[in-house]
Structure formats: C-alpha cells, structure tokens
N, C-alpha and C positions, 0 to 999 in steps of 0.2 A: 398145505398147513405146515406151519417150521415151527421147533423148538426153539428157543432163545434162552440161556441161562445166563443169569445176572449175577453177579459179585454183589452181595450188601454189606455194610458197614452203617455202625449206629442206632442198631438193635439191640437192645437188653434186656429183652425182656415179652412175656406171648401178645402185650398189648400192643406193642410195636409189630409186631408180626400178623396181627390180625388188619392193625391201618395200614402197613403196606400191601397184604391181602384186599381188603376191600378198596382200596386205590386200582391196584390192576384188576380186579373184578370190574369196574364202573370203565374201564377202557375198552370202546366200542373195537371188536375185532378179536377180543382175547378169548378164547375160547375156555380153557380154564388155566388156574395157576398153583402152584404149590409152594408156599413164603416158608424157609425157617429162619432163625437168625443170624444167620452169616448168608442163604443164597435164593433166589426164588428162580424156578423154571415155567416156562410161561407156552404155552401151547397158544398159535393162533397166526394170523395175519397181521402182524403190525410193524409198524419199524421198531426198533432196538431202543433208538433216539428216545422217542416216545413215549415208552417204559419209565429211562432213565430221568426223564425229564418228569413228567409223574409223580415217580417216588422222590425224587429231589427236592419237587414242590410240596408234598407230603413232611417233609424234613428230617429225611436220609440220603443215604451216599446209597449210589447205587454202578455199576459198571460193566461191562460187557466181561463176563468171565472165559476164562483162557479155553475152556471148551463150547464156547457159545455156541454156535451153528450145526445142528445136527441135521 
C-alpha cells in the first residue's frame, strides 16, 4: 500500500473538495483519501497518473506534490 500526495489547484471552496473527494473515492484501488483545498493524500494501489487524470476530468488541476512518495 503507498501514500501518494497530490498538489490541487482550483478549489475554493468545501463543495470542490467534497467532488474531488468523491471522484478519488469511486477510483477502484484507493483505499481512502483526505481532499483539502490546496492538497489531497491518497492511500492505496494506483498509479499517480490516474489520480491526476480523474480530478482533471472532474475539473481541477491536480499534480504530483514535491513530497509525493512515501
């Protein structure tokens, strides 16, 4: 199981943080997540990619943050 933290941009707000919440909830592998407005940490099996691609698709900015891999 790997940590993955994500840089977000384009949140302003808990309703944005709840859809980018339930976006990584509904990705098979993630085991749970924790969204605030600037970063969410992601517990689970997935690619990073995957993540970011997701919340992009959701329509926010999302990025591997400078401590991602723990």
């Amino acid at each position: 199981m790997k940590t993955t933290v994500l840089a977000l941009s384009d949140l302003s707000c808990q309703h944005c943080v709840k859809s980018v919440q339930k976006t990584l909830d509904g990705i098979s592998g993630v085991q749970s997540a924790e969204v605030s407005l600037d970063k969410a940490v992601v517990v689970g099996d997935v690619d990073p990619q995957v993540l970011i691609n997701a919340i992009v698709e959701a329509g926010y900015q999302a990025r591997l943050a400078d401590n991602s891999a723990k």
